[in-house]
Structure formats: C-alpha cells, structure tokens
N, C-alpha and C positions, 0 to 999 in steps of 0.2 A: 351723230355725225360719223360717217366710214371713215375708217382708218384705211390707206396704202397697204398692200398686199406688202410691201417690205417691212412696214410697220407690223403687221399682222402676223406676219413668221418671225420677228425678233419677239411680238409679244409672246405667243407661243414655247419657245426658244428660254424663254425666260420663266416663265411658269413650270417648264418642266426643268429649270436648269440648278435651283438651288436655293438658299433662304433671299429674304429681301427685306430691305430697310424697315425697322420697326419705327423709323422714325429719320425721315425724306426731309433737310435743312438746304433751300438754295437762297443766291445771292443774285438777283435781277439784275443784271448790271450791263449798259449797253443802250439803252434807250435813245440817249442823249446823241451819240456816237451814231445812230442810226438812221435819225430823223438830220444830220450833219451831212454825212452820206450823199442825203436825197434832198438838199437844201431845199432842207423843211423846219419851222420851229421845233425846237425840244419836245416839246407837250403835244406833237404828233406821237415821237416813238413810245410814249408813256400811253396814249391813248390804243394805237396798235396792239401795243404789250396786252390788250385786256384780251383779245384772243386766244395770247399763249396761256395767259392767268388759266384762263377756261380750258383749255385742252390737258395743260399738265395736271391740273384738280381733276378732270374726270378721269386720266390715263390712270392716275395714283390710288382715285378710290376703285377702279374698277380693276387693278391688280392688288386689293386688299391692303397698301399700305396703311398702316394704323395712324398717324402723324404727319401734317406735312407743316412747316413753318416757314412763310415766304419772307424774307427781308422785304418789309414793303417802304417802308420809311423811318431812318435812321436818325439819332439826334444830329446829326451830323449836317443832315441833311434840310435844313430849318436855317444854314447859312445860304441857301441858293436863294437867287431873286425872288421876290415875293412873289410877283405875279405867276412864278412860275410853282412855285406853294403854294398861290390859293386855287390853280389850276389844278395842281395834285388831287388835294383836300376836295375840290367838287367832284374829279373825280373819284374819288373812293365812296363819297356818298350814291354817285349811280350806279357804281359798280354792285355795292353790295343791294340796292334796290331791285337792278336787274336780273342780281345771279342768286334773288335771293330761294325760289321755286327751285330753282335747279339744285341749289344745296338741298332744299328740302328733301326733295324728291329721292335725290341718295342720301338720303339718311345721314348726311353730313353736318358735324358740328364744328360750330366760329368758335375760336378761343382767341386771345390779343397777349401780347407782352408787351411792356414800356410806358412809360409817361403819357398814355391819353390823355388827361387832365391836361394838357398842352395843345391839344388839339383845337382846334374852331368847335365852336358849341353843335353847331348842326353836323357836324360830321361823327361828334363824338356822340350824338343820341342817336347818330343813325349807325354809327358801330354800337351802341348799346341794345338796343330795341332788337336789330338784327342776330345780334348774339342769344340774347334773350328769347326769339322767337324758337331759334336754332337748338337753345338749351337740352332739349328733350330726346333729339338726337342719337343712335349709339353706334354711327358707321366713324367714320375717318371721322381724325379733328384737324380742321382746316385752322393753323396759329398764325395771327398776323403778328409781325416784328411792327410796331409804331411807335416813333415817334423814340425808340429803343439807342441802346449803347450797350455793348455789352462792361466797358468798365465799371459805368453808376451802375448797373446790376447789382457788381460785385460791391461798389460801394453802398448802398443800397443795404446790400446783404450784412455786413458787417454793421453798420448804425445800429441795425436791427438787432444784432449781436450783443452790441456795444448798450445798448438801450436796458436789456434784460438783464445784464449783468450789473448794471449799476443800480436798477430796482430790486437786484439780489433774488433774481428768480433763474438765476443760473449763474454757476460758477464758470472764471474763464479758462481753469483745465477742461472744462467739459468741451468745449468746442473742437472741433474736429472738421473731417471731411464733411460726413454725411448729413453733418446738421447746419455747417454751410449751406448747404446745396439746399436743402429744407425752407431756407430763406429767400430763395432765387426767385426768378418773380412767375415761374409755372412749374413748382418743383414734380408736380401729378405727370407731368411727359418724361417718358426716357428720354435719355440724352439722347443727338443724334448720332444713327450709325454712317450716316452718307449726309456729304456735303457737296449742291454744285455750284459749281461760279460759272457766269458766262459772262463773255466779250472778251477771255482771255489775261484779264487781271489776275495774277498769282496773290492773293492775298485775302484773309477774312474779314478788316475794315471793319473792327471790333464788334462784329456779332461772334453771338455765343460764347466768349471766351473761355467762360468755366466749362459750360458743354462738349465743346469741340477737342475736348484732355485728348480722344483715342477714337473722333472721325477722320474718315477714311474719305479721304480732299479728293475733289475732279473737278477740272480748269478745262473749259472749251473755247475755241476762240469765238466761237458763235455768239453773234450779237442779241439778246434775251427777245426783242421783237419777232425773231428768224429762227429761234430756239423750237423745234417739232417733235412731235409726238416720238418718230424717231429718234432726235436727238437725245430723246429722255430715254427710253427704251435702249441706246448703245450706251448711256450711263448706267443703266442698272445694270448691263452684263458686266462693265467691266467692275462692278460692285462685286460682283457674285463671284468673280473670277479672283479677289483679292481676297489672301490670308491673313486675318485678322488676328494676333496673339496680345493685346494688351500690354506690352512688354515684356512679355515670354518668349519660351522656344518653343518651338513643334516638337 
C-alpha cells in the first residue's frame, strides 16, 4: 500500500533523524468512542481498528523497529458484555488467519503475554498454531498483550519468587531487581522505550507496570480507528526529539 507523500517525508525525516524505539508499546484505545460517534455498534470500531492493526505493523517493521506489543485485550476487559467478548475473540481468530501471509512474508514473529489459558479454546489454538508457524521468524516480534494485567504480572512474578524460596532453591536476600524482572511473563523483550496511547486518555490502565519504570509517554487525542500511518510517524519524531537520562543529568 502507498503511503502519503506527507507520510513519506516524515518517514524519511525520521530515518535520517536519530535512534528509534527498540521496543514500540501502544494502548488501542478509542474503538468504542468511535463507532458511538457514527451511531454504530461497538464492534464496528473494533472491527475498523484491523486496518490501523495492519498499517502500524507494517510502518514499524519496515522502519526496523525490533518489538512492537499491542494492548490487544486486558483482564480488565473480560467485565464488558459478553456478546461484545465473543465478538472480540472471533475477531482475533480472523485477524490472525488473514494477516497470517503478510507476517510471514516480513519475517515477522507472534509472541503473546498474559492468561491465554482464559481465552475460548478456538481462539487460543489459533493464537497457538499461528505463533508456532510464525516461530521461525527473525524480523520484528509482533507481542500481543491478552487477556493481560500488568499487576498479576507482578503478582505472578513474586509467587514465582515466593515458590523457590520456599523449595530452598533461592534465598530471599537474593532477590532483587533483575531477577524480578527474570520472572515477568516475556522477560527476552527490552523493556519499552516509547509508549502510545490514543483517544486522549492520560493513563497506562495497568499495562506494563514494571516495564514502563523510564518509558517515554505519548497521549494523542486521536481515536485508534483514525490513528495513520502519519499519526505514527509524528510520534516517533517527537520520540527522537526527547532526552532520555534514566534519572540523571546531562
């Protein structure tokens, strides 16, 4: 698909301008809000969305980004109407059917985090199978957030802790940062360095918790159906244009 000659000089623009996310975390948010809009059911703007799904994954692998993890569905999100959850759930099962060629094709690998085991059986052999096919892969790793929280992560993480130490296969001075994080549930990804939200909610709606120590937040008001390749493209400059120091000084 052609990209907008505005699109085309930011991409440019950006290539020559400086590093880039080794690891691209957004928060889809807006769906709901859009298909409201256009007094449309919900699970119109969810179904729209699979467009931007497809444009932002090809923008990201074809400017080299290593990572990208989409908040695709939250534990959180398991309290909305059923019908509107088993609408989700099918979709995801075509999604990853239809876009499964086009990952191939770019060398793009599925990775998931969170409670699949939760999922409906046929969506979760068709996030299996598809990951599996995908395995072999060694361009971008496309991470789906499902069915996720970032607090059970962290709780999560500590059982796990907690579990070891009481088998006496670790002591609990040993524990620390790093072997926290070790327990997290894809510890193999760098954390992210860029996070974006859209529809304009200031908040992370506990994804990533532990990850997000020293990401570098972007809040647009743009609703994620209407989210464009540009829109992506004037996030990463203002990525590139921000000085990162960990809690340092220059």
């Amino acid at each position: 698909m052609a990209i907008s000659n505005r699109a085309e000089g930011l991409e440019a623009e950006i290539r020559a301008g400086g590093t880039l996310p080794r690891h691209l975390a957004i928060i889809m948010d807006g769906n709901g809000r859009w298909a409201r809009q256009r007094h449309l059911p919900r699970i119109a703007g969810h179904t729209v969305s699979r467009e931007t799904v497809r444009r932002v994954v090809r923008c990201c692998a074809r400017l080299g980004i290593p990572t990208l993890t989409l908040y695709t569905f939250s534990q959180e999100n398991w309290k909305r109407p059923q019908l509107e959850v088993q609408a989700l759930m099918k979709l995801l099962e075509e999604v990853l059917e239809s876009e499964y060629l086009e990952l191939d094709e770019n060398n793009i690998r599925l990775t998931w985090m969170g409670h699949v085991d939760g999922l409906p059986k046929s969506t979760r052999k068709k996030l299996l199978d598809t990951s599996l096919r995908l395995g072999d892969n060694s361009g971008m790793v496309l991470n789906l957030a499902l069915s996720y929280g970032g607090r059970r992560e962290i709780a999560d993480a500590a059982r796990a802790l907690a579990l070891e130490v009481a088998a006496g296969r670790l002591r609990a001075e040993q524990i620390d940062e790093k072997l926290v994080a070790s327990h997290l549930y894809r510890p193999e990804l760098p954390e992210p360095d860029f996070l974006i939200r859209t529809s304009g909610e200031k908040r992370i709606s506990n994804f990533l918790l532990w990850q997000l120590a020293y990401t570098e937040l972007y809040f647009t008001e743009v609703l994620w159906p209407d989210f464009s390749e540009e829109d992506l493209l004037l996030a990463l400059r203002e990525f590139q244009s921000r000085e990162r120091r960990f809690g340092g000084t220059v």
